[in-house]
N, C-alpha and C positions, 0 to 999 in steps of 0.2 A: 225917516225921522227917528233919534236918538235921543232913549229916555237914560237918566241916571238916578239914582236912588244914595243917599250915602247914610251909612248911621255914625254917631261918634258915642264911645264906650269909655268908660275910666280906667281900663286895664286892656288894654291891646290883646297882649301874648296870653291874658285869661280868658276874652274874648273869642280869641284865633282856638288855642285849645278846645274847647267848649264846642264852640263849631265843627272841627273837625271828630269829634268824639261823636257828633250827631250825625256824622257822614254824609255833611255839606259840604261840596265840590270847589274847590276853591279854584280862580282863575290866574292870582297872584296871592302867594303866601310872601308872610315879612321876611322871608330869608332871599325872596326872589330880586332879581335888580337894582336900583341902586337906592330906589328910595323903601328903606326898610324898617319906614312907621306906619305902613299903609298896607293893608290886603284891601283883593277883591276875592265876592264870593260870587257865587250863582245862584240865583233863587228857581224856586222849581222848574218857570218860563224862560229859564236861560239868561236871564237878563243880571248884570255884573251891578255888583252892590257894593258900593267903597266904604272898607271899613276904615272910620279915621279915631286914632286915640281924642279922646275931649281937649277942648282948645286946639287944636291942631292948627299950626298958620304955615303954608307952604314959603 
């Protein structure tokens, strides 16, 4: 069984910053594959946390 978690933020790339400055693991950063309004992170348990800008519609 496959849990997902997602947060949505008002500023993405200040977000993604922020995060990595805290030396949270990132599993897809926005420069990674094709869709580059989206990271995933890692939370301590390993488990991928999709970060989405606010309003975000795929």
């Amino acid at each position: 069984m496959s849990y997902f978690l997602a947060i949505a933020v008002p500023d993405i790339e200040a977000a993604c910053a922020w995060f990595e400055s805290l030396g949270v693991p990132f599993r897809k950063n926005l420069t990674d594959g094709r869709m580059r309004n989206i990271a995933f992170i890692l939370d301590p348990d390993g488990y991928w946390v999709e970060v989405l800008p606010h309003g975000f519609e795929p």
